[in-house]
C-alpha positions in Angstrom: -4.5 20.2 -17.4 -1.8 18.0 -18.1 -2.7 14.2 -18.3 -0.5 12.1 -16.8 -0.4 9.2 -19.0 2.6 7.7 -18.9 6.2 7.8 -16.4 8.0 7.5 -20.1 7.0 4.1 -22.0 5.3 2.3 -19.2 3.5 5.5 -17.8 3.3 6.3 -21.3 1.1 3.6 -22.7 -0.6 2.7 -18.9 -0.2 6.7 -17.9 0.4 7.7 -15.8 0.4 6.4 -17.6 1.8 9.3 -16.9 3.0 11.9 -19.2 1.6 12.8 -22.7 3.3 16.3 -23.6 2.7 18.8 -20.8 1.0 21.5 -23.1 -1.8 19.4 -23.9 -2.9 19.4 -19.9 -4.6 22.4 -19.5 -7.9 22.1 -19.3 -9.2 26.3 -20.5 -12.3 28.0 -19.2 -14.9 26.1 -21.4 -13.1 22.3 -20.1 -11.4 22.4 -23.8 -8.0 20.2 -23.8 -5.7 20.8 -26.4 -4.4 17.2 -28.9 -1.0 16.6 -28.5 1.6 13.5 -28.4 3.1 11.6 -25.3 6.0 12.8 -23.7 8.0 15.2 -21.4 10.6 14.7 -18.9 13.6 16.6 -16.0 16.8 14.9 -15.2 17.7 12.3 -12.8 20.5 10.5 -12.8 22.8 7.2 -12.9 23.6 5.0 -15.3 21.9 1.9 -16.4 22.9 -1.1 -14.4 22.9 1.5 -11.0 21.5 0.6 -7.6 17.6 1.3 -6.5 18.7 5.0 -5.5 19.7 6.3 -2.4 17.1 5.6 0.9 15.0 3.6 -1.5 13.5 0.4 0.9 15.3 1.2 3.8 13.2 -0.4 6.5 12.7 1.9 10.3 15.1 1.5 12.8 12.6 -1.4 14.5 12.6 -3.6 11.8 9.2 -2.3 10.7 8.1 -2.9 7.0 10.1 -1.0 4.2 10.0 2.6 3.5 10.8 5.1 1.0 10.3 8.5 1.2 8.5 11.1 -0.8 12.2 12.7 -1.6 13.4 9.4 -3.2 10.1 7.7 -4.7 10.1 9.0 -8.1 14.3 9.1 -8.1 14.1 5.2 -6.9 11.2 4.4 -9.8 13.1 6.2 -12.4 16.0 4.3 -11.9 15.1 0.6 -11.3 12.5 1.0 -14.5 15.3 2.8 -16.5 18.0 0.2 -15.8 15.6 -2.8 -16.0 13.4 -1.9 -19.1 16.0 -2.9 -21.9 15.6 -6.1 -21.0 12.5 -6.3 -22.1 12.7 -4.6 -25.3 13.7 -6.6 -28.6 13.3 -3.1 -30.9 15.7 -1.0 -28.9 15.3 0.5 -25.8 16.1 4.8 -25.5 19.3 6.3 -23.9 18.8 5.8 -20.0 19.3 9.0 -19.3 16.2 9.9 -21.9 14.0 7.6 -19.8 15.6 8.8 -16.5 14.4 12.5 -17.5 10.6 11.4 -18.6 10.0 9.0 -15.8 11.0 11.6 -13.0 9.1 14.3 -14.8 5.7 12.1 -14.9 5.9 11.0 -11.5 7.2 14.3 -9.8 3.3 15.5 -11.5 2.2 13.5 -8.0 5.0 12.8 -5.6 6.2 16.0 -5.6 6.7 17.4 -2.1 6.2 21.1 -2.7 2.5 20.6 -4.5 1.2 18.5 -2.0 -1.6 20.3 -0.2 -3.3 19.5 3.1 -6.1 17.4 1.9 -3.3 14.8 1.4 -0.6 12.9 2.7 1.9 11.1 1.6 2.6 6.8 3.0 6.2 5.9 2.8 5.2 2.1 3.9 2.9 2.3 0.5 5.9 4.0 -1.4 7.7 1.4 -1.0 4.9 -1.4 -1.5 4.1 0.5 -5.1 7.6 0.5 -6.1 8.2 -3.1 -5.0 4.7 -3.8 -6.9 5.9 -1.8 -10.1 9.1 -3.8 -9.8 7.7 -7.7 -10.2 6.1 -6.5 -13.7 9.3 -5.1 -14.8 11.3 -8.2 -14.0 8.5 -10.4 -15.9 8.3 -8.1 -18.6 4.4 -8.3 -18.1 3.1 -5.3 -19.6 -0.6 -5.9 -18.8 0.2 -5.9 -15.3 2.3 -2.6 -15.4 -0.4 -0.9 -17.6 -2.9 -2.0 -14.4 -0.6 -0.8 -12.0 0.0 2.0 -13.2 -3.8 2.9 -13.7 -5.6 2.0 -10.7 -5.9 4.4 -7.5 -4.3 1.3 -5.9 -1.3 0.8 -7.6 0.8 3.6 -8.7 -0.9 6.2 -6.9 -1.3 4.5 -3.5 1.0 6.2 -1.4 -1.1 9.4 -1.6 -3.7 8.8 0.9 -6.7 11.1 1.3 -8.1 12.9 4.5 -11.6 13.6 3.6 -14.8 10.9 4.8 -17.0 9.5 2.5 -19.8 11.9 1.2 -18.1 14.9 2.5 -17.0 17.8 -0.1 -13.4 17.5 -1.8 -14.6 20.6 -5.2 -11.1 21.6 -6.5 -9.8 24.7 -5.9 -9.5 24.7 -10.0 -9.3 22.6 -12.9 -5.1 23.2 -13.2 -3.6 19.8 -12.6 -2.7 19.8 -9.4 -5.4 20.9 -7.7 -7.7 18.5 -9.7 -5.2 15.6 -9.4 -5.3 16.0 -5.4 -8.6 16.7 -5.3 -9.3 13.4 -6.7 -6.8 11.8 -4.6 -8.0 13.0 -1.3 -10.8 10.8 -0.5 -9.8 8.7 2.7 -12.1 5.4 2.1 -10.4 2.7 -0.2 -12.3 2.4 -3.2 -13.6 6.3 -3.0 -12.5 9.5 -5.4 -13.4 12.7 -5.3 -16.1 13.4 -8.7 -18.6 15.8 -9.3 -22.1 15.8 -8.3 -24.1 16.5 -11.3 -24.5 20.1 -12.5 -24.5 21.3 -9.0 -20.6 22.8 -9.1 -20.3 20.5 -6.0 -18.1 17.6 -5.8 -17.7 15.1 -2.8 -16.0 11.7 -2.2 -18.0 8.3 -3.6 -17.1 5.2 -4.9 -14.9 5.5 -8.4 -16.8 6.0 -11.6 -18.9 3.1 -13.6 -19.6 2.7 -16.7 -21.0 6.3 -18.3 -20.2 7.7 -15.2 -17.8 11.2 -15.7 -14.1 11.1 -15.5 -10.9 13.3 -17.0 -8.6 10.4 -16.0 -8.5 7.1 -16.3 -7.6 6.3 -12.1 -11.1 7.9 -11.1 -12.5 4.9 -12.9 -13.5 1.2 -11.4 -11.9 0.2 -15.0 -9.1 2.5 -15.1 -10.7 3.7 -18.3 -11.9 7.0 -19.2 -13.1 7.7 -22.7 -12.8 11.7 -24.2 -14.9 12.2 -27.1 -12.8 14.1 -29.8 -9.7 15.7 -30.0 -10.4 18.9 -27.4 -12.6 17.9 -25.1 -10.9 17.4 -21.5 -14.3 15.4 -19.7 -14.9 11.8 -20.9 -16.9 9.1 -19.4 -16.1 5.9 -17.9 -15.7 2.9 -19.7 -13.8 -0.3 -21.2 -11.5 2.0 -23.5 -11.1 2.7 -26.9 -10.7 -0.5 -29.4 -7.5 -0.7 -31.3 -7.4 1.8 -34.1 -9.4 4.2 -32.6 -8.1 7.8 -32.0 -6.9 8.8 -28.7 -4.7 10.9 -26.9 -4.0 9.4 -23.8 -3.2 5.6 -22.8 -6.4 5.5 -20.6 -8.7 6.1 -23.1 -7.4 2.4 -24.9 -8.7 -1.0 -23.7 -5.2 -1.8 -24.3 -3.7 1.3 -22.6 -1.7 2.0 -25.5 -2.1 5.0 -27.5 0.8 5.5 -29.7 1.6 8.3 -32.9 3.2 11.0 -33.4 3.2 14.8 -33.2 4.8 15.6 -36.6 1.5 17.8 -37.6 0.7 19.5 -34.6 -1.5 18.8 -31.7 -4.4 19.1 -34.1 -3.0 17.5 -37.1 -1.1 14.4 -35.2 -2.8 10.8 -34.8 -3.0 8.6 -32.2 -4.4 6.0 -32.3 -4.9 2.8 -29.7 -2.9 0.1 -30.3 -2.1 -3.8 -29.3 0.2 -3.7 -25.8 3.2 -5.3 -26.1 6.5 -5.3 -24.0 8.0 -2.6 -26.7 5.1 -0.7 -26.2 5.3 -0.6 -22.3 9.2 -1.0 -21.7 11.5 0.9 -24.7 9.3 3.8 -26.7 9.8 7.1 -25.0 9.4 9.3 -27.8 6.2 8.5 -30.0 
């Protein structure tokens, strides 16, 4: 299973979070994950200083609230993050096009038309609300708040919205990313995400994971947290993250949401480790 753990930098360190390097995300017939670094990434577009991308926040024909659609959500977020970003950075920032290519790549693992399956739908009014959310961080430079947003079933992942009630069975078809990322996703009550019911090979829609409770991503936590033990194991546990200078392998496993290192060695060999979150963290590394 893939984690998504970063949309370049900012999904990177909040990630989304979302995308660590694809061949990590696996997760084999024993629930093994593979070690690995951060990033991965397809093409998109324009050049820095561009517009918000085509259809992006255009509003119905009744002067109903803003919309974007499920074709434009992750063009529009890879371009307003890629042309804003720099200005947060005081290190350097990497080419647009580099962050252009990793952002659409780690949001098209959930707004990507052609996966989604019945048992969810997509919002455009909430597209547009995320995006305009994801926006006021970028513009401060806050990267606590994007690290939140971009963690929390409410924030970045809000425009999927569920179809199954409360209690009622949502067990993935299989553990390959996405049928396990909708899966989760397709609980209809705010506040509820599908998890497993203890040993019983069931799973069903409840209230997102406490403290000790199981998780494989950080979003299916109250805390946006979820702690993997290790460098294989894909199942963690809820939690406040990892404290600076532990090892991790994905942003949600850090209290700080930022895992950073390298993968010189190998997905074995290579250390990440949880770091302090600052605006170079979030905005300008896409390549750690």
């Amino acid at each position: 299973m893939r984690r998504l753990a970063c949309v370049t930098a900012a999904l990177c360190v909040a990630g989304c979070s979302i995308v660590n390097d694809p061949a990590r995300h696996r997760v084999g017939p024993d629930g093994a994950l593979p070690d690995a670094g951060t990033e991965a990434g397809t093409d998109a577009g324009t050049e820095a200083g561009t517009d918000a991308g085509p259809g992006a926040d255009a509003g119905p024909p009744d002067g109903g609230p803003p919309t974007v659609s499920l074709a434009e959500i992750c063009v529009t977020l890879a371009q307003r993050f890629c042309a804003g970003a720099p200005s947060c950075c005081t290190d350097g920032a990497a080419d647009f096009s580099d962050c252009n290519r990793q952002m659409l790549d780690a949001c098209q693992l959930v707004y990507n038309a052609a996966d989604f399956p019945d048992v969810v739908t997509y919002d455009p009014v909430a597209g547009a609300a995320l995006l305009a959310e994801g926006e006021r961080y970028l513009m401060a430079c806050d990267p606590d708040g994007l690290a939140s947003w971009l963690n929390r079933r409410d924030g970045f992942f809000d425009a999927v919205r569920g179809t199954i009630a409360g209690g009622e069975t949502c067990t993935p078809a299989s553990m390959d990313e996405e049928d396990y990322i909708y899966a989760v996703l397709s609980c209809a009550q705010p506040g509820q995400v599908c998890r497993p019911n203890g040993g019983t090979g069931t799973w069903s829609c409840r209230s997102q994971g406490a403290a000790g409770d199981i998780c494989y991503f950080g979003f299916e936590c109250t805390d946006g947290r979820c702690e993997r033990p290790g460098v294989v194991s894909a199942e963690g546990t809820c939690g406040a993250g990892e404290a600076n200078g532990e090892r991790c392998r994905g942003s949600d496993e850090c209290a700080s949401y930022a895992c950073v290192g390298n993968n010189l060695l190998g997905p074995v060999l290579s250390r990440h480790e949880c770091t302090a979150l600052d605006a170079n963290a979030a905005f300008c590394r896409y390549a750690m």
